[in-house]
N, CA, C and O atoms as a GROMACS GRO file, in nm:
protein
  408
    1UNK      N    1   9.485   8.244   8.407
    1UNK     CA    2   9.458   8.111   8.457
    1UNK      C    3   9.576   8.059   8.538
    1UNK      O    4   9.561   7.994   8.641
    2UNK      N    5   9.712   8.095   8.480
    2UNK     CA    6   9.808   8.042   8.572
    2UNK      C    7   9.818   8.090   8.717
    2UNK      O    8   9.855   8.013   8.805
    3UNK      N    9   9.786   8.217   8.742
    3UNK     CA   10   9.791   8.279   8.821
    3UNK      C   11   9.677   8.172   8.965
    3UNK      O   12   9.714   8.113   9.066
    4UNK      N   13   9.574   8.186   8.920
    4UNK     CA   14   9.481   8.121   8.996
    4UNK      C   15   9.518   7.967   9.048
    4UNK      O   16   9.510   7.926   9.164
    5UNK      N   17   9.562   7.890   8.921
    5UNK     CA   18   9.622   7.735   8.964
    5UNK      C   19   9.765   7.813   9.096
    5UNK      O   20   9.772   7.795   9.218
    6UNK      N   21   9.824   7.868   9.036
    6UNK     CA   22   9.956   7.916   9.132
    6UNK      C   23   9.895   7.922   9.311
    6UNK      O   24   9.931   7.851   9.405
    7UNK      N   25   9.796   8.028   9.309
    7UNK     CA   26   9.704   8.095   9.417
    7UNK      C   27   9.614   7.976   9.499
    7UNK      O   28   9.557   8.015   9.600
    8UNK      N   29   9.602   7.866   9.469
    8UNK     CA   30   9.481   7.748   9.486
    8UNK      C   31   9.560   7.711   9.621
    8UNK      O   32   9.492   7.712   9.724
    9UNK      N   33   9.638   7.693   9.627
    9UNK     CA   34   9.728   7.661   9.756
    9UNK      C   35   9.658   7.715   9.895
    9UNK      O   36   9.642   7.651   9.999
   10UNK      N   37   9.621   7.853   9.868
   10UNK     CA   38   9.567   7.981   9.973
   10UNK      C   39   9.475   7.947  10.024
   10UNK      O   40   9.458   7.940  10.146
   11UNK      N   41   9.360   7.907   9.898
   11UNK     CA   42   9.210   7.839   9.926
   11UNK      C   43   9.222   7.725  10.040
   11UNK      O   44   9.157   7.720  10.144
   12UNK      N   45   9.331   7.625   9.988
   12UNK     CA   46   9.318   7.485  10.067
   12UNK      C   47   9.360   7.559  10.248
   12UNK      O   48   9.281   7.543  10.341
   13UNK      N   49   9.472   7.624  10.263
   13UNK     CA   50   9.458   7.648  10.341
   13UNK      C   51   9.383   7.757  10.448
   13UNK      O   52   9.388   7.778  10.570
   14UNK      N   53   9.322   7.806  10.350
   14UNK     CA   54   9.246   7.898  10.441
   14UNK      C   55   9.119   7.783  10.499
   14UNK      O   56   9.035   7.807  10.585
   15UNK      N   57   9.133   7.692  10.443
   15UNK     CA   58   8.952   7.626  10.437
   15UNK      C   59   9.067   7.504  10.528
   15UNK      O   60   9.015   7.398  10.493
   16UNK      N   61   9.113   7.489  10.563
   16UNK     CA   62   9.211   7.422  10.662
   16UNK      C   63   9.170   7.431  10.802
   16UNK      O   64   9.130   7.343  10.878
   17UNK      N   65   9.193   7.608  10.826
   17UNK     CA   66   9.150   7.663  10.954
   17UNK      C   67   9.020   7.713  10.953
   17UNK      O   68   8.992   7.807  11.027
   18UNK      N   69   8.934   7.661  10.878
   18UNK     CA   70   8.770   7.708  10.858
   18UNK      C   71   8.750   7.820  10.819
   18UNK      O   72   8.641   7.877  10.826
   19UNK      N   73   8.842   7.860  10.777
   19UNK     CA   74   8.802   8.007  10.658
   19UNK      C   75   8.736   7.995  10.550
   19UNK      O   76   8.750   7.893  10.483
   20UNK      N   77   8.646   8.104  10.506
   20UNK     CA   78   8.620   8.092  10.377
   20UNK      C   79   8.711   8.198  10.299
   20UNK      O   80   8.777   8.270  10.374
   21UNK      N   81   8.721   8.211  10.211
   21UNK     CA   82   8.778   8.337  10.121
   21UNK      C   83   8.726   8.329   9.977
   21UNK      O   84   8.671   8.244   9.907
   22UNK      N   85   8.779   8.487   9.961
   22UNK     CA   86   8.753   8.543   9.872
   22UNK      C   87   8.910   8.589   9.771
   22UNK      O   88   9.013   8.636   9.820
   23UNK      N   89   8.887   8.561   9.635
   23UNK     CA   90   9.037   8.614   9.594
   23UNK      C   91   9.006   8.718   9.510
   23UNK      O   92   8.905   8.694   9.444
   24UNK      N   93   9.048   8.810   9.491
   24UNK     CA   94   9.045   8.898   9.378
   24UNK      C   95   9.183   8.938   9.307
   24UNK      O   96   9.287   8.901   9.363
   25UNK      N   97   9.190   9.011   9.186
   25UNK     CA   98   9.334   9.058   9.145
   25UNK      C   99   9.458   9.038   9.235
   25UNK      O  100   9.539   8.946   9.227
   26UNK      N  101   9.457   9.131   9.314
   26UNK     CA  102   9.608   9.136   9.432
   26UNK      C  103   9.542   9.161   9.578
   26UNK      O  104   9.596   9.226   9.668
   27UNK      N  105   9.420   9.102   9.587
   27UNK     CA  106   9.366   9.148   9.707
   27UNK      C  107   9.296   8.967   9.790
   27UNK      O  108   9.219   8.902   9.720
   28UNK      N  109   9.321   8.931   9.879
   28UNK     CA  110   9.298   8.804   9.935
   28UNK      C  111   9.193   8.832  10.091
   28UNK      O  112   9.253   8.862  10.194
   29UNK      N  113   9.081   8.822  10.094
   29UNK     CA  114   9.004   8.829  10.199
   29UNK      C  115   8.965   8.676  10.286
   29UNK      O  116   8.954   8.580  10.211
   30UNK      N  117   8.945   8.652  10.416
   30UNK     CA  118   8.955   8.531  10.498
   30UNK      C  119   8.807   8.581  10.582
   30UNK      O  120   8.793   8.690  10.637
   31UNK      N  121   8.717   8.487  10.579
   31UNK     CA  122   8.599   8.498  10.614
   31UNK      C  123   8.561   8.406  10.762
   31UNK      O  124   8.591   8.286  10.763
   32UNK      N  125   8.517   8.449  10.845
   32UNK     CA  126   8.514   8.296  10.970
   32UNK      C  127   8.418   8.349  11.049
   32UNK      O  128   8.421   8.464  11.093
   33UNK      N  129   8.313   8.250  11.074
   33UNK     CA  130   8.154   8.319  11.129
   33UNK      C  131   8.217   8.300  11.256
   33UNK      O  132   8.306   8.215  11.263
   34UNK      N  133   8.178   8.377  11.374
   34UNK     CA  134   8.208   8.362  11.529
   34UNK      C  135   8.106   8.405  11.579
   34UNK      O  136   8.030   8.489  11.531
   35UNK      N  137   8.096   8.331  11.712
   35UNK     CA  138   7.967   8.359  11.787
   35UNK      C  139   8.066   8.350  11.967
   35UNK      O  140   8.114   8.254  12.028
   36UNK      N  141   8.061   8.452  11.987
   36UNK     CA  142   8.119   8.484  12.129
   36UNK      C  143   8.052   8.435  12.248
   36UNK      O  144   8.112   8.392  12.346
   37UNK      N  145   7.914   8.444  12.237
   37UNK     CA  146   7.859   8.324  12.353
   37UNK      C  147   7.910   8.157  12.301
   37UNK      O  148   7.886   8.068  12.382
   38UNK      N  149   7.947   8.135  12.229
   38UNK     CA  150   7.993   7.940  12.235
   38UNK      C  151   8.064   7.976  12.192
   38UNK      O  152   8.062   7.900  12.095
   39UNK      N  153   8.157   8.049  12.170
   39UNK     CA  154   8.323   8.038  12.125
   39UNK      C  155   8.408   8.128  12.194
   39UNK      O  156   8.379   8.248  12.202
   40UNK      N  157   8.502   8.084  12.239
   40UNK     CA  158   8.616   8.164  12.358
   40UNK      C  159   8.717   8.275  12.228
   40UNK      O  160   8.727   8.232  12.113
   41UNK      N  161   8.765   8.375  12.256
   41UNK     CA  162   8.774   8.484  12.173
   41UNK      C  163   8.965   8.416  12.135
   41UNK      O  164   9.027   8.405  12.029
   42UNK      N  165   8.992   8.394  12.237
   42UNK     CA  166   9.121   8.337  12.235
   42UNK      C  167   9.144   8.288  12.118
   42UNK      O  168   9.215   8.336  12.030
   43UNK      N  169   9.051   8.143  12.115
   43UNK     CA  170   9.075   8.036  11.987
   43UNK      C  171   9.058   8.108  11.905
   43UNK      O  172   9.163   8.092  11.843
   44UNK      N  173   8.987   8.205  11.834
   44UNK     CA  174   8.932   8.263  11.743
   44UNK      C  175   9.084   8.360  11.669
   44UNK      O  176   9.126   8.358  11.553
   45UNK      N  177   9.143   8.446  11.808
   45UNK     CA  178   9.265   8.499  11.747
   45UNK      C  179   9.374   8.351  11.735
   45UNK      O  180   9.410   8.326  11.620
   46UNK      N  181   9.417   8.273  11.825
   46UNK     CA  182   9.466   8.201  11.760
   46UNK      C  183   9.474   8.069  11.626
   46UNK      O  184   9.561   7.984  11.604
   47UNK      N  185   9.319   8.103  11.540
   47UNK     CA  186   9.323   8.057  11.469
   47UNK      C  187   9.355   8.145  11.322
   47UNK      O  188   9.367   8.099  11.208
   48UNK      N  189   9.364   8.272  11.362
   48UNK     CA  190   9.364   8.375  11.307
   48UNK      C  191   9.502   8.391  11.248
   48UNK      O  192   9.535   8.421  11.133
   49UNK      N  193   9.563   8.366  11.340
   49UNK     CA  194   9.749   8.390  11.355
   49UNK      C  195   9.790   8.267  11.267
   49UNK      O  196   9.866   8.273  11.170
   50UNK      N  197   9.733   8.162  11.312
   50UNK     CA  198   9.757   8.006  11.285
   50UNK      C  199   9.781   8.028  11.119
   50UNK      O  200   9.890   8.033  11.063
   51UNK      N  201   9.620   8.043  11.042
   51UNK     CA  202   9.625   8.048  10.981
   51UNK      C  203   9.667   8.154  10.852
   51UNK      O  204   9.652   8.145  10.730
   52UNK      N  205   9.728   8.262  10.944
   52UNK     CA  206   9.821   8.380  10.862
   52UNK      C  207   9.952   8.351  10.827
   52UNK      O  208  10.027   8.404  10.744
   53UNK      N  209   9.973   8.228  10.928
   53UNK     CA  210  10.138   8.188  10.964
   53UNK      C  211  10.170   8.129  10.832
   53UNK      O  212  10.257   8.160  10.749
   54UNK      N  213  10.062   8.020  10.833
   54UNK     CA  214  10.066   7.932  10.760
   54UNK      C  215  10.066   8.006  10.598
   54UNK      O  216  10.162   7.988  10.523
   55UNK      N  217   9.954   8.085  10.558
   55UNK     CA  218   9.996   8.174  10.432
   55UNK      C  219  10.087   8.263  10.414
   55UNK      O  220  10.081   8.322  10.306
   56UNK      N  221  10.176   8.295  10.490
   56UNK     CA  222  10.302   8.350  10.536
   56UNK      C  223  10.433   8.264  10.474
   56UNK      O  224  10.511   8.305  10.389
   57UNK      N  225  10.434   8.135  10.541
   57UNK     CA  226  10.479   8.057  10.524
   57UNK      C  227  10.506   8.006  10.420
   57UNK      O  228  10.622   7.982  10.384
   58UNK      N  229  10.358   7.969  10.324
   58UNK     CA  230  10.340   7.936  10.203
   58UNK      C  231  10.390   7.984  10.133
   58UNK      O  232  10.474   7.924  10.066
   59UNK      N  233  10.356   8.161  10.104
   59UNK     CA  234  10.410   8.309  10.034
   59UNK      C  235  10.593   8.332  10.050
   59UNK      O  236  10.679   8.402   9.997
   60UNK      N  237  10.587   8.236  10.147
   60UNK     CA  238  10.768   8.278  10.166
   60UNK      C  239  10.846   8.127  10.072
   60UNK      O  240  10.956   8.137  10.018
   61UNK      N  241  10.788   8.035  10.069
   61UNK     CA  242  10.823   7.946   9.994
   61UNK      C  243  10.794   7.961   9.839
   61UNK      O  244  10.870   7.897   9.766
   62UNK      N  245  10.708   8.028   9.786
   62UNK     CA  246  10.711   8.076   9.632
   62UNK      C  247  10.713   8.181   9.655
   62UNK      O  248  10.613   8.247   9.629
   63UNK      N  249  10.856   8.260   9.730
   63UNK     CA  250  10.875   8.400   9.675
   63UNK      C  251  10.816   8.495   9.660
   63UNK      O  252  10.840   8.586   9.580
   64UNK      N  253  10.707   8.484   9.759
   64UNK     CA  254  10.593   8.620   9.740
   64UNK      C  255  10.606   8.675   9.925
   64UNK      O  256  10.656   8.601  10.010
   65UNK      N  257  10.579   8.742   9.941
   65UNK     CA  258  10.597   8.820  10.094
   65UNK      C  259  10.427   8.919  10.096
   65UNK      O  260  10.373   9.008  10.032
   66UNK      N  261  10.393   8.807  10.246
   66UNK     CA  262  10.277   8.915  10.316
   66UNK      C  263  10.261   9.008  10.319
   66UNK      O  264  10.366   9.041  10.374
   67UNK      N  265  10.204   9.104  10.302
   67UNK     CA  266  10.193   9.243  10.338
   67UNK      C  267  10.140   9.287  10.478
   67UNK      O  268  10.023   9.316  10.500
   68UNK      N  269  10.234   9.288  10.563
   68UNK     CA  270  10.207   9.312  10.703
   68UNK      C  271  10.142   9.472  10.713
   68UNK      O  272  10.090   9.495  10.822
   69UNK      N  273  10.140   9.570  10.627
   69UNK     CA  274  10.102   9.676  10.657
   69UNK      C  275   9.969   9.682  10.630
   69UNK      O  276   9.893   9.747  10.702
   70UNK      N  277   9.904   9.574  10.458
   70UNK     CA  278   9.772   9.596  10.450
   70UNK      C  279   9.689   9.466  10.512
   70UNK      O  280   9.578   9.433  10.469
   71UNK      N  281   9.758   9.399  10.616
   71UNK     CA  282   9.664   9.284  10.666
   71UNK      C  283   9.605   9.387  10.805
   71UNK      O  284   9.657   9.471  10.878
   72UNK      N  285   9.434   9.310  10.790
   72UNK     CA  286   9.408   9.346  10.870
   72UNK      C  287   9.286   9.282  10.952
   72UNK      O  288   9.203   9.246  10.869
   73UNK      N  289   9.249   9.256  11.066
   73UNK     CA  290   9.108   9.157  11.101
   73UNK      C  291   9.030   9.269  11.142
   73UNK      O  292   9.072   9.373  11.192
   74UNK      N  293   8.907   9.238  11.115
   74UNK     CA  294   8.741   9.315  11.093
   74UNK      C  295   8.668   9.233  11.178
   74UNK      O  296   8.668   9.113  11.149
   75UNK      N  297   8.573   9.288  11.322
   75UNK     CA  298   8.505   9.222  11.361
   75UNK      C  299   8.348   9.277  11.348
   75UNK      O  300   8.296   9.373  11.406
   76UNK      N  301   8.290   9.182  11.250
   76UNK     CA  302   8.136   9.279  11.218
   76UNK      C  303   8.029   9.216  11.326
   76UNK      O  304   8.012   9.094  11.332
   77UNK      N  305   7.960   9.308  11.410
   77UNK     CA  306   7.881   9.287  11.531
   77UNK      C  307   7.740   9.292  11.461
   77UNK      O  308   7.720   9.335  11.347
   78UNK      N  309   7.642   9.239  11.552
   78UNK     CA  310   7.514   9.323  11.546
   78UNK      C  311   7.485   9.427  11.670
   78UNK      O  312   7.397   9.512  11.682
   79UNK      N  313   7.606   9.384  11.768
   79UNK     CA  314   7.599   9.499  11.880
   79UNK      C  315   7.718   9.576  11.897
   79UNK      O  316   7.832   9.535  11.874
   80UNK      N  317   7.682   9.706  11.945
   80UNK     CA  318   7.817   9.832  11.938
   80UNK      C  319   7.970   9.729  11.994
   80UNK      O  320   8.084   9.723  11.948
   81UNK      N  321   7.908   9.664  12.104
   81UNK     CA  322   8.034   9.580  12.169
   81UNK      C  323   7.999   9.442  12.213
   81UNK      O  324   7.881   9.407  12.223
   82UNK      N  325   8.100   9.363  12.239
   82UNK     CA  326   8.114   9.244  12.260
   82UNK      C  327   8.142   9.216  12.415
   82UNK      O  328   8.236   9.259  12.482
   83UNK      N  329   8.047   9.140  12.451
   83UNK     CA  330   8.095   9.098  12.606
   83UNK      C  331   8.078   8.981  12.632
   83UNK      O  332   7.970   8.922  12.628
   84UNK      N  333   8.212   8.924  12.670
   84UNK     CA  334   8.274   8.819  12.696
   84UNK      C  335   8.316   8.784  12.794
   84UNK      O  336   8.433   8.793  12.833
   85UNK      N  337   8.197   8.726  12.866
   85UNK     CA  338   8.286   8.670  13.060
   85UNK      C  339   8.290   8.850  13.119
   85UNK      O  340   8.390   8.887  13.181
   86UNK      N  341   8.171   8.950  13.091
   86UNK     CA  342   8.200   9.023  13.156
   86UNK      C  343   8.306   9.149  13.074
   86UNK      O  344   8.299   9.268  13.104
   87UNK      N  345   8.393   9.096  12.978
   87UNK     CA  346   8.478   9.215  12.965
   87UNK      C  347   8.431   9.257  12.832
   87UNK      O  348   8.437   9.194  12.727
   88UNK      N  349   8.387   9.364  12.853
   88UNK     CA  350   8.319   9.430  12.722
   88UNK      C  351   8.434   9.489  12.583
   88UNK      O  352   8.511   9.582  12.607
   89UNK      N  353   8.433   9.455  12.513
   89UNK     CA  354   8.560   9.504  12.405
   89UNK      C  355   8.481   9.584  12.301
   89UNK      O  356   8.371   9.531  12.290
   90UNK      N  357   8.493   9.693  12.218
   90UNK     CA  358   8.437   9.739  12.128
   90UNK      C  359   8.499   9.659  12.024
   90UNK      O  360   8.598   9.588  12.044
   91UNK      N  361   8.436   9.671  11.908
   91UNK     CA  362   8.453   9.563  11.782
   91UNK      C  363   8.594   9.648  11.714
   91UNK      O  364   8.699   9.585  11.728
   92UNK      N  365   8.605   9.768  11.649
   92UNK     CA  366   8.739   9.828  11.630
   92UNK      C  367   8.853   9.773  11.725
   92UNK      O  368   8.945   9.705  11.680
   93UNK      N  369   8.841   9.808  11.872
   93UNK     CA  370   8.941   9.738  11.909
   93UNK      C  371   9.036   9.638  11.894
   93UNK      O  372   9.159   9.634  11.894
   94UNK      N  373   8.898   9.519  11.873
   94UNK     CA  374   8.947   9.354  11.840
   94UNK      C  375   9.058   9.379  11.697
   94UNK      O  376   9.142   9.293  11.670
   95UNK      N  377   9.044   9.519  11.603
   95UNK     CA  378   9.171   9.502  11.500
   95UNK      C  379   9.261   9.495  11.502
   95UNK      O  380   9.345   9.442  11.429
   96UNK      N  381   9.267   9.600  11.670
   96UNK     CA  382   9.412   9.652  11.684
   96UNK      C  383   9.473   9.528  11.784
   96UNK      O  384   9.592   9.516  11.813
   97UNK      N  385   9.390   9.461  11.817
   97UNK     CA  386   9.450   9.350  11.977
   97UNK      C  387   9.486   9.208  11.888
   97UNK      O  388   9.556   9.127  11.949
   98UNK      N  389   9.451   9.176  11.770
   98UNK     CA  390   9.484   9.031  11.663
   98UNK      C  391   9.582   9.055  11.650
   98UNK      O  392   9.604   9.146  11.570
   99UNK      N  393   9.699   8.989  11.716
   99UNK     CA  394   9.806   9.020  11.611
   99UNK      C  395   9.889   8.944  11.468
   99UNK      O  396   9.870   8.828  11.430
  100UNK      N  397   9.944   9.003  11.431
  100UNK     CA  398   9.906   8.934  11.275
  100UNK      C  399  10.060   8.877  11.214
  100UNK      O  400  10.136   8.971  11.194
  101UNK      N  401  10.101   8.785  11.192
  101UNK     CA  402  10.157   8.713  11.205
  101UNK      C  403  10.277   8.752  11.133
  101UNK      O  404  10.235   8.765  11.018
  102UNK      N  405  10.429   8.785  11.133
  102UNK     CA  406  10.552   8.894  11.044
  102UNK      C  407  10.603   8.762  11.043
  102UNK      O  408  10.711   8.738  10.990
   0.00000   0.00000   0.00000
């Protein structure tokens, strides 16, 4: 139980930058519906960063440190790729192009 009151911090801010999440044992997942025809891809990574900074931030103030090696962003499609203004991106890509906030 302490653990979770400790962790509640994460929630507020993930749901800050319109995340939802998920917590488990030692594992923290960030959920955010996007729709690429009404939303510019930009805002989307910079809310991404925003709000990594910010649990970064948090984690560095009670002594806990991000794990920059197992963070990672997932873009789940219903199509092979995404095209945006013309520039087509495959969805793997978008993991490697977020960058994630050290």
């Amino acid at each position: 139980i302490l653990f979770i009151l400790f962790t509640k911090e994460i929630e507020f801010i993930a749901k800050k930058h319109g995340f939802a999440i998920h917590m488990y044992a030692d594992d923290t997942q960030l959920y955010i519906e996007f729709n690429p025809l009404l939303n510019d891809i930009q805002d989307l990574e910079e809310k991404i960063v925003d709000c990594l900074k910010d649990i970064r931030d948090w984690m560095l103030l009670n002594h806990l440190q991000l794990n920059t090696e197992k963070t990672k962003a997932l873009v789940i499609a219903k199509r092979d790729e995404l095209d945006i203004d013309g520039l087509k991106i495959n969805p793997e890509e978008l993991v490697d192009a977020v960058p994630v906030a050290k």
